[in-house]
C-alpha positions, 0 to 999 in steps of 0.5 A: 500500500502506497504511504502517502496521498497520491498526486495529480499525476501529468500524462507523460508520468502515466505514460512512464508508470507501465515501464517501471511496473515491468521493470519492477515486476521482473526484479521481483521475479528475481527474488529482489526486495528494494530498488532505487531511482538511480537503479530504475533510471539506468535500466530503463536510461531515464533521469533518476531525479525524473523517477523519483517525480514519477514515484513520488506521484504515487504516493509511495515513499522511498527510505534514504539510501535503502530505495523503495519497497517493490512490493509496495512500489507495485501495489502503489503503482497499480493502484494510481493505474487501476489495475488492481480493480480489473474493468471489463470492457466491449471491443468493437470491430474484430477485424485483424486488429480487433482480433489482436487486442481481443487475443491479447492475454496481458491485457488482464495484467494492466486490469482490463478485460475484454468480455465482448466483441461486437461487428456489422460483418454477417461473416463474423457474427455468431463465430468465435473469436479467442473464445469469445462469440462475435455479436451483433454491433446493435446489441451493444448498448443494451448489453453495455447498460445491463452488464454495466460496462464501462469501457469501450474499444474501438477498432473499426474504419474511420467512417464507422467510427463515430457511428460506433462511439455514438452506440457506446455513449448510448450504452452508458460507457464512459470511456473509449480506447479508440483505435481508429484514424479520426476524432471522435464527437462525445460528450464531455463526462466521457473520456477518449485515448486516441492511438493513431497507428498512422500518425505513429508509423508516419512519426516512425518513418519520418524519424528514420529518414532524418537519421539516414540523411543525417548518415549520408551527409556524415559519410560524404564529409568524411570523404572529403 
């Protein structure tokens, strides 16, 4: 348990917590008992005074030159994640990238649970997918009231994305994982996390561009 009331907690520390609960996770497989920020920071090659931010935002409290708990330091950062209280959650789309997310199993270790899939495809509908029946896209905000499901994910074409974010906001949820190409229309009480595939490929190959130009240019000075 954490020993002090938790921060408000910046996007980029959230973004950092998941790599120091693999990291922990792994120390602790190895049967280790305490790790310090400058241990983390130079495994994970980030600051140490940044992970001690980072750490202190949990609420977790280290003891001078000792480090921290890593039993405790993983309670507190599951608990500032929420995934030590496991959410279910509605896929829609199982197409090849719904089927992925739908057949990822670590998704339970970071507390989310998939307990549906939903498409339009007749194909697709009423088939198994990773051990979960396809169902109709039209059901989903019916069941999505009466099994009280908050989350939803969304994995479909960018022009039924917002057809399905509206379906979702009917069935109560109040948050969208949403993977398609597009900004989506919801009401302010729902939260959306955007992941643009393309903007990050776009982001991936622009950089390895520069990177070879930049080698080409090196390699010409040293020429002359």
């Amino acid at each position: 348990m954490s020993d002090a009331t938790p921060k408000v907690i910046s996007e980029p520390t959230l973004r950092r917590l998941p790599h120091y609960h693999r990291y922990l996770k792994s120390l602790a497989e190895q049967g280790r008992d305490v790790v310090s920020c400058p241990n983390i920071g130079a495994a994970l090659g980030l600051d140490p005074t940044q992970v001690r931010k980072d750490l202190e935002a949990t609420g977790a409290v280290g003891r001078p030159r000792v480090g921290y708990s890593i039993p405790r330091l993983l309670e507190a950062i599951e608990t500032v994640l929420g995934w030590n209280n496991v959410s279910q959650a509605f896929l829609a789309g199982a197409g090849h990238l719904g089927a992925a997310l739908l057949g990822y199993r670590r998704f339970a270790e970071s507390g989310l649970e998939i307990v549906a899939a939903f498409d339009t495809d007749p194909a697709k509908i009423g088939r198994p997918l990773h051990g979960r029946e396809v169902l109709p896209l039209e059901k989903l905000p019916q069941l999505a009231r009466r099994m009280h499901v908050m989350v939803g994910i969304l994995a479909v074409p960018a022009e039924a994305a917002q057809a399905v974010a509206d379906l979702m906001v009917e069935g109560g949820i109040r948050a969208i994982w949403n993977f398609a190409p597009v900004r989506l229309r919801v009401p302010e009480t729902v939260i959306v996390q955007h992941e643009d595939l393309h903007a990050s490929l776009a982001a991936l190959t622009q950089k390895l561009a520069s990177t070879l130009q930049a080698e080409v240019r090196k390699g010409a000075e040293h020429v002359r």
